[in-house]
N, CA, C and O of each residue as an XYZ file, in Angstrom:
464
protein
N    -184.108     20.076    119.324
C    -184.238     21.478    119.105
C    -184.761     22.178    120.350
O    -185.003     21.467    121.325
N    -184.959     23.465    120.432
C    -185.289     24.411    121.509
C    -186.746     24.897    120.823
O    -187.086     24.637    119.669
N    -187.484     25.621    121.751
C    -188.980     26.318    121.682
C    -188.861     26.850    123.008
O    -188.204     26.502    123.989
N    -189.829     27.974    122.736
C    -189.683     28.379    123.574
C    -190.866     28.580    124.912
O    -191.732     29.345    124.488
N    -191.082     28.293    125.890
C    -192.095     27.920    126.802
C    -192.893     29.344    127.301
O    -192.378     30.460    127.372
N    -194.396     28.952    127.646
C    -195.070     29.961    128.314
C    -194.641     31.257    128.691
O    -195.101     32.336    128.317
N    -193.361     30.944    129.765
C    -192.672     32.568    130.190
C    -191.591     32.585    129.415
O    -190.509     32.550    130.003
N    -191.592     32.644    127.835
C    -190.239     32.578    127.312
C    -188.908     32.532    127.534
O    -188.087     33.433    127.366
N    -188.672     30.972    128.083
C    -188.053     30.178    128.394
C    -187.470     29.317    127.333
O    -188.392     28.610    126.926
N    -186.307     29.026    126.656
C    -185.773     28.565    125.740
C    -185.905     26.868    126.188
O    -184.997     26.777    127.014
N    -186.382     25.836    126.112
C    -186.411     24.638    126.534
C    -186.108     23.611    125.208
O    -186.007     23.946    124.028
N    -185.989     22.140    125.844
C    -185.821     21.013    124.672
C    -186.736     21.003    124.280
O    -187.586     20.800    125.148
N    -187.351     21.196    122.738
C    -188.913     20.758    122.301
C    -189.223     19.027    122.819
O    -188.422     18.104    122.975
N    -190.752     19.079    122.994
C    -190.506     17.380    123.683
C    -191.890     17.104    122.513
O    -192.565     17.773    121.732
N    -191.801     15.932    122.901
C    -192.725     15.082    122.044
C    -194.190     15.279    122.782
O    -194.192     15.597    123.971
N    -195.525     15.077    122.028
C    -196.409     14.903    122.325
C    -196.678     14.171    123.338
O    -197.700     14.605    123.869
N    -196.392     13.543    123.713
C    -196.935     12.423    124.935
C    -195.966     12.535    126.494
O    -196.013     11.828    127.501
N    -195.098     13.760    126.151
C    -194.471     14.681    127.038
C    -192.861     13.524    127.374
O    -192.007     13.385    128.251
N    -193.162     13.032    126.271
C    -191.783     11.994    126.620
C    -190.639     12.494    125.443
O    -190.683     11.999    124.317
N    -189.758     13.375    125.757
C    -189.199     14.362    124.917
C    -187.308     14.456    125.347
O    -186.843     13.955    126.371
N    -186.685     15.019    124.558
C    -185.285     15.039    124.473
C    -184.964     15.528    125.952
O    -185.558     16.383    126.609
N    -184.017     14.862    126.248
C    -182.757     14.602    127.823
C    -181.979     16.148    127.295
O    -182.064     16.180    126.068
N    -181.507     16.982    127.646
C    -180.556     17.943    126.886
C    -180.381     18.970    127.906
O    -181.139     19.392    128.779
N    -178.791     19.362    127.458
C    -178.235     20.745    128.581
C    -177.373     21.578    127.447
O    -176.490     21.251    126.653
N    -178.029     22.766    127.742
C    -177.471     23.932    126.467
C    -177.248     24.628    128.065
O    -177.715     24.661    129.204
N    -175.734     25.341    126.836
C    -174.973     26.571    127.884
C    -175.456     27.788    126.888
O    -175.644     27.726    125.673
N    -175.598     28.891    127.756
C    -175.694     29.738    127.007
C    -175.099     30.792    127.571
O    -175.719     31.855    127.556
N    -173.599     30.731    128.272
C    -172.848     31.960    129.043
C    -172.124     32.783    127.435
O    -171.875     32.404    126.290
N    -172.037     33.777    128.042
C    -171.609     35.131    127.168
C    -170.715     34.605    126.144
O    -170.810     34.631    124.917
N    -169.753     34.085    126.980
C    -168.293     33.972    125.948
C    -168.919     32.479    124.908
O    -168.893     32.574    123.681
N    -169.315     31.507    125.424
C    -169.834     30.703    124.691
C    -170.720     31.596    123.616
O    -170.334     31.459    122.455
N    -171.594     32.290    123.765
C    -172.590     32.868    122.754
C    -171.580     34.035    121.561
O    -172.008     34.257    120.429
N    -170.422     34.579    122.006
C    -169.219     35.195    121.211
C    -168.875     34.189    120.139
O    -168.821     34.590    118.976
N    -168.644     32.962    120.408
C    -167.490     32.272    119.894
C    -168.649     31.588    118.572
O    -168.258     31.287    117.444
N    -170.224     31.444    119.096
C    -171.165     31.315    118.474
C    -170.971     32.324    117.266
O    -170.478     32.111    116.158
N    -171.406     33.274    117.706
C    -171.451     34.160    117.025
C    -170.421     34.540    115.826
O    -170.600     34.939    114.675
N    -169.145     34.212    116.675
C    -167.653     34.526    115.435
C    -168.201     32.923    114.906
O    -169.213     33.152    114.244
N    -168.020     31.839    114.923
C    -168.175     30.742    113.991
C    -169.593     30.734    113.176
O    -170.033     29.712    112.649
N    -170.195     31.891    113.141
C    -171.597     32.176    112.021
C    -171.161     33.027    111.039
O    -171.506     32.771    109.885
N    -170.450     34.024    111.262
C    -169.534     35.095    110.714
C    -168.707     34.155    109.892
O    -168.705     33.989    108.672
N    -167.952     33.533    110.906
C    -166.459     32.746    110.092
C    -166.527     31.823    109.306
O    -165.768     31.659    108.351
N    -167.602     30.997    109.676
C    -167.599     29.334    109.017
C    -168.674     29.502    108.038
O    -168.587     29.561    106.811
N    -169.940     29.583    108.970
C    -171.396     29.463    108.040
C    -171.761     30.248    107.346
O    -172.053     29.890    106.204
N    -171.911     31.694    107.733
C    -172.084     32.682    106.041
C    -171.317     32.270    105.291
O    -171.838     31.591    104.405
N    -170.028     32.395    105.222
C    -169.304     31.960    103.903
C    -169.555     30.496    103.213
O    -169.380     30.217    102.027
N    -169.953     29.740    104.133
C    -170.278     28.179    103.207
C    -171.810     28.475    102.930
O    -172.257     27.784    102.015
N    -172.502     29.140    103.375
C    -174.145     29.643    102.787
C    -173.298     30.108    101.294
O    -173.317     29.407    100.283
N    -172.580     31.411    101.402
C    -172.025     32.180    100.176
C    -172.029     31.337     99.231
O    -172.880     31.183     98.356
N    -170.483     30.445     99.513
C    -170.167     29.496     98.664
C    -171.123     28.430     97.769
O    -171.083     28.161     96.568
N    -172.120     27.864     98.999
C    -173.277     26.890     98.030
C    -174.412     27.531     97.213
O    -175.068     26.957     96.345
N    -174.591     29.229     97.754
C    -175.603     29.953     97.200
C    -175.300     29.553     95.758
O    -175.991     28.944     94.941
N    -173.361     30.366     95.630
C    -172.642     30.492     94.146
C    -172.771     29.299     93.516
O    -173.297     29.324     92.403
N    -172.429     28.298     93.945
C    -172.872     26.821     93.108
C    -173.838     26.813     92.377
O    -174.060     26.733     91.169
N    -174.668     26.957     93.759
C    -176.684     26.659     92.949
C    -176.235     27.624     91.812
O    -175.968     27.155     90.706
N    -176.171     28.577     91.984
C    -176.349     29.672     90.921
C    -175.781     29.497     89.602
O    -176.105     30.039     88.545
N    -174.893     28.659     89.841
C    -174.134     28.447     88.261
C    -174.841     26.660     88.099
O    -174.394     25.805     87.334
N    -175.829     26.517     88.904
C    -176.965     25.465     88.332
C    -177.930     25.487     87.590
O    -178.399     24.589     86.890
N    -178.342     26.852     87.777
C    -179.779     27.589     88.225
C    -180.351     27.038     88.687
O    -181.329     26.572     88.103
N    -180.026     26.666     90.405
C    -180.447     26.469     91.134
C    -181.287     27.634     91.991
O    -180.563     28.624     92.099
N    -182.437     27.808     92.562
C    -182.760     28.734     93.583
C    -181.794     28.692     94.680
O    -181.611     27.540     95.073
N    -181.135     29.562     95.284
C    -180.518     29.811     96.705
C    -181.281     29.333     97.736
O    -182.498     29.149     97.742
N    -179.991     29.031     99.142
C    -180.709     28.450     99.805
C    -181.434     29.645    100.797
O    -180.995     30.776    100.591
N    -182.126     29.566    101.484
C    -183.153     30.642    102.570
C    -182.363     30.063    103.317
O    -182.118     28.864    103.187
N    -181.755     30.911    104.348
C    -181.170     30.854    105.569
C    -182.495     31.361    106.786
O    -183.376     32.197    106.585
N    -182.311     30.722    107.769
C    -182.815     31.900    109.170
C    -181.792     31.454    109.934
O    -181.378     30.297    110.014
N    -181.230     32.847    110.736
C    -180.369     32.567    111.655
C    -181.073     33.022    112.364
O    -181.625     34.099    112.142
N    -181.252     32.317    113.429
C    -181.764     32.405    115.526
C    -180.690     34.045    115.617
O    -179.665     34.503    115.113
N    -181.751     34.433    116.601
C    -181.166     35.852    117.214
C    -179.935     35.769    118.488
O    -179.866     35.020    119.463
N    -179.402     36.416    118.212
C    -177.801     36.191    118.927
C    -178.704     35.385    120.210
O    -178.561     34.172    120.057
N    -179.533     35.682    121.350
C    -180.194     35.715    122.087
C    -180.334     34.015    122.130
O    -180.310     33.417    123.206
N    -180.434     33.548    121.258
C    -180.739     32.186    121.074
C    -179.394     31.152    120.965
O    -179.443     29.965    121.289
N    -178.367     31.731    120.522
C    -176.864     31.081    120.607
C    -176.401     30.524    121.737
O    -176.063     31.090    122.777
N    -176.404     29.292    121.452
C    -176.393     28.209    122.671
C    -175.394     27.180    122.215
O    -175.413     26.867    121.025
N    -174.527     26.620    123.024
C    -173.666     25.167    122.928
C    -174.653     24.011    123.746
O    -174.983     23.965    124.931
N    -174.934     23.219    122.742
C    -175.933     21.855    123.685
C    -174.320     20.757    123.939
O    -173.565     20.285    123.088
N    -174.287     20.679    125.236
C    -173.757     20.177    125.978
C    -173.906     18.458    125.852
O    -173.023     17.696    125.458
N    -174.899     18.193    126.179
C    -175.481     16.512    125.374
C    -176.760     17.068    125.182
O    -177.215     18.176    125.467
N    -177.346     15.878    124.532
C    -178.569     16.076    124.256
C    -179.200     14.066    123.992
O    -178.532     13.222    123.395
N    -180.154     13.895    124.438
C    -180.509     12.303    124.250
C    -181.759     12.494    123.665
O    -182.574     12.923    124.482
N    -182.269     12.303    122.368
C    -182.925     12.432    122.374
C    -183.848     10.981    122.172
O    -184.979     11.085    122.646
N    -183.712     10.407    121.900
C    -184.355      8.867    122.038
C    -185.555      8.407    122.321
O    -185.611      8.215    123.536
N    -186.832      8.056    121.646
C    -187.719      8.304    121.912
C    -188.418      6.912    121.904
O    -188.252      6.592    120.727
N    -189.084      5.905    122.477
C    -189.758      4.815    122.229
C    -190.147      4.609    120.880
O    -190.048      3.512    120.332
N    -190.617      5.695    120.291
C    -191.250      5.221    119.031
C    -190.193      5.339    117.741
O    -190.388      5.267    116.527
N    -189.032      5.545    118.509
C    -187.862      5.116    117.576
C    -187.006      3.961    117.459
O    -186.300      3.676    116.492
N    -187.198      3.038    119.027
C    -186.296      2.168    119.486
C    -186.768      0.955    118.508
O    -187.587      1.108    117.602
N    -186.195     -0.139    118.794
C    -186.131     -1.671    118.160
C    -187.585     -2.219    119.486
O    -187.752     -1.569    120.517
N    -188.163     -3.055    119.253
C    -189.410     -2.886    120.206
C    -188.734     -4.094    121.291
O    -189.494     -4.563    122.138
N    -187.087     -4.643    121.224
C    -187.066     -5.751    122.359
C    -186.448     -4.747    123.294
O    -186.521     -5.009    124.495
N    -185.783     -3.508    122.879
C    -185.553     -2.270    123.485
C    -186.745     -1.497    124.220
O    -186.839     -1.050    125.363
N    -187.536     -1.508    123.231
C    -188.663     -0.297    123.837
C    -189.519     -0.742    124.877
O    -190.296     -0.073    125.558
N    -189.229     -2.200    124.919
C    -190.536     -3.146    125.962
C    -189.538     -3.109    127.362
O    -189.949     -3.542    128.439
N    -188.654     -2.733    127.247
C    -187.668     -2.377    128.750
C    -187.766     -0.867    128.997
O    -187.614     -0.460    130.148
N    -188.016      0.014    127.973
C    -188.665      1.960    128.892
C    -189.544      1.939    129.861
O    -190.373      1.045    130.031
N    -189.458      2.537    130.274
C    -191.269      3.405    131.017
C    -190.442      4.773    130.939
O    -189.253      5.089    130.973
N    -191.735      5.459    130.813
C    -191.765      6.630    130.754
C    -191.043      7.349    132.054
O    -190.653      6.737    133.048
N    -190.954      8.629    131.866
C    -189.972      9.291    133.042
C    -191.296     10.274    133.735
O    -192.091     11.060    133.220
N    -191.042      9.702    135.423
C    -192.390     10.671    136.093
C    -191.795     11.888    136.144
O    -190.648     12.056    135.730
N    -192.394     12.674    136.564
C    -192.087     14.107    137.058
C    -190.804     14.157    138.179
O    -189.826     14.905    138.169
N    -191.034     13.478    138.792
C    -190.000     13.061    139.926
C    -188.174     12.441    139.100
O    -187.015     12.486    139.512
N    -188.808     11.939    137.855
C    -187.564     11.204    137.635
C    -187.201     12.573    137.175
O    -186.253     13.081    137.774
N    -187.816     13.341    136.144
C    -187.096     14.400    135.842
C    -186.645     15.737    136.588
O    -185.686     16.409    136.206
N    -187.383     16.031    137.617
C    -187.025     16.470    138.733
C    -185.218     16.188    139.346
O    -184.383     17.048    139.626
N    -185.111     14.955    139.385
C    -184.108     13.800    139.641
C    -182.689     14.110    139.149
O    -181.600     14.454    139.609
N    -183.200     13.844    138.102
C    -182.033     14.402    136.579
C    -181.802     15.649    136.686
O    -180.604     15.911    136.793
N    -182.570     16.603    136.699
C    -182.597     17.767    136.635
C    -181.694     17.957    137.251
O    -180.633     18.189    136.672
N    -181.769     17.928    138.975
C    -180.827     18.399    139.934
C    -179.380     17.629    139.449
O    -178.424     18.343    139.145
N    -179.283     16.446    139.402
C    -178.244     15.806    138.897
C    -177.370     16.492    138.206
O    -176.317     16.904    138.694
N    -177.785     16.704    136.821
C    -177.342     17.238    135.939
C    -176.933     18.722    135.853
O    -176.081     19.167    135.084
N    -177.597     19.373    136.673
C    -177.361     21.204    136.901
C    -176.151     20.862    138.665
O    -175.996     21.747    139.506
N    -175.883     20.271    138.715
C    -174.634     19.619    140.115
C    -173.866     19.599    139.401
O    -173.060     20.523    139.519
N    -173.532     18.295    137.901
C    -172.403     18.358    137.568
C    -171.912     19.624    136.339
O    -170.740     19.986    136.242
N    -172.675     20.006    135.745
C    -172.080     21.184    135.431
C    -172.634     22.311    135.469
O    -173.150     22.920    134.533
N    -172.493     22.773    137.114
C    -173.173     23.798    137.602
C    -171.485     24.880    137.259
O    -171.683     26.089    137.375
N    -170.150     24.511    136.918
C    -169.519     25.620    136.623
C    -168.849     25.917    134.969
O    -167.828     26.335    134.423
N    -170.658     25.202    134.550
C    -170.116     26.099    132.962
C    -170.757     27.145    132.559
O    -170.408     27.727    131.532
């Protein structure tokens, strides 16, 4: 998921121990349109549709929040993988990522898709 940082900055939420999700969200115009028409097109109407279900359950409806256009993003990858999720003959081969490694990545990763 995203949060948003000190100078409201949309970032990957990370884990407590600052060892947190790998991830690249686009957030150019036309990407945030097409967002926007597939909330319109797809998801209100299947909200609609399951509201009407519950309702002929008497079920309570579901509470939606939709993020502000502002927030409409395509995540590109995302890793989120965390030690305290792995198998431990896995997790005893991590170390943590320094500042430098992510530094590292960073540039890496904003190189190869520096034209989306």
């Amino acid at each position: 998921g995203l949060q948003r940082n000190a100078d409201g900055v949309l970032v990957p939420v990370r884990f407590d121990d600052g060892q947190g999700p790998v991830g690249v969200a686009a957030f150019s115009p036309e990407l945030v349109d097409i967002a926007r028409l597939a909330k319109r097109a797809v998801f209100e109407p299947a909200i609609e549709d399951l509201n009407a279900a519950l309702k002929l359950s008497d079920a309570e409806p579901l509470a939606v929040w939709w993020a502000p256009d502002a927030a409409l993003h395509f995540t590109i990858f995302q890793f989120t993988e965390h030690p305290c999720l792995m198998a431990e003959d896995i997790r005893s081969k991590c170390r943590p990522l320094s500042a430098e490694d992510d530094e590292r990545l960073a540039a890496a990763v904003s190189e190869r898709v520096s034209g989306l």
